[in-house]
Residue, then its C-alpha position, 0 to 999 in steps of 0.5 A: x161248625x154249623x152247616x149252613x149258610x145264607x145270603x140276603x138281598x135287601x130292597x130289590x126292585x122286583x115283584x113280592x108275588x113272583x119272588x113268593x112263587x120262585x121261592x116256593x118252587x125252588x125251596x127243598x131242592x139242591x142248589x145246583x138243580x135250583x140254579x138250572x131251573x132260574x137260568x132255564x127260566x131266564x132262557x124262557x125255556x122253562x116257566x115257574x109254576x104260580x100256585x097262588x097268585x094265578x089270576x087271568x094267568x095262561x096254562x104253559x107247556x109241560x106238567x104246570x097249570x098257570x105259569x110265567x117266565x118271571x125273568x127280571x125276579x129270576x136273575x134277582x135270586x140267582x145272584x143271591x142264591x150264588x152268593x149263598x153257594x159262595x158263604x158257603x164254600x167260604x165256610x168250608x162246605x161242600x157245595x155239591x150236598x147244599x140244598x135250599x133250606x129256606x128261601x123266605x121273601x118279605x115285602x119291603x117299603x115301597x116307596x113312592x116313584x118321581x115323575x109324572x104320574x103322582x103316588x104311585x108306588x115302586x116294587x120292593x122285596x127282602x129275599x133271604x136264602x138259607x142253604x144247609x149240607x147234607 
């Protein structure tokens, strides 16, 4: 039997450069401290470090240079990360040995918003979150 599972989120209305750095933060790290991590950062009591997508971008408080509070994109990948702790169980497998295996964010279409302001473009991402036993 394979030990791993995985859950996807298609079409989410959030930002592709914030899910890139959540996901790279959380990536390799076991579910439990990843889903404190997401709460804390939806509690604005810990920021997630942006490595890559960094301009203008204030310092924050701990060991982190640049960092946000990315709450909306957060709460986004916690349900998805339950729900892959969810398969898993499901699958028959312990869920205090699961760790993020992958957490892969692809940008998706983006279409076009209606009302007033012409041609501007709404904010789409694919997420996918492969959890493995160890």
């Amino acid at each position: 039997m394979e030990k791993i599972s995985k859950a996807i989120g298609r079409d989410l209305p959030i930002s592709t450069k914030q899910s890139i750095e959540i996901c790279n933060y959380i990536r390799g790290k076991s579910v439990k401290r990843s889903k404190t991590i997401l709460q804390k950062t939806i509690e604005k009591n810990m920021a997630i470090p942006f490595r890559k997508f960094n301009k203008d971008m204030g310092h924050k408080r701990g060991n982190i240079a640049a960092g946000r509070y990315p709450i909306k994109s957060c709460s986004n990948i916690l349900k998805i990360l339950n729900s892959a702790e969810s398969n898993a169980i499901n699958k028959g497998l312990n869920a205090n040995n699961l760790f993020v295996k992958n957490a892969i964010p692809n940008r998706a279409s983006r279409p076009y918003h209606s009302g007033r302001k012409i041609r501007r473009k709404m904010k789409r991402t694919h997420i996918e979150i492969i959890l493995e036993e160890r």
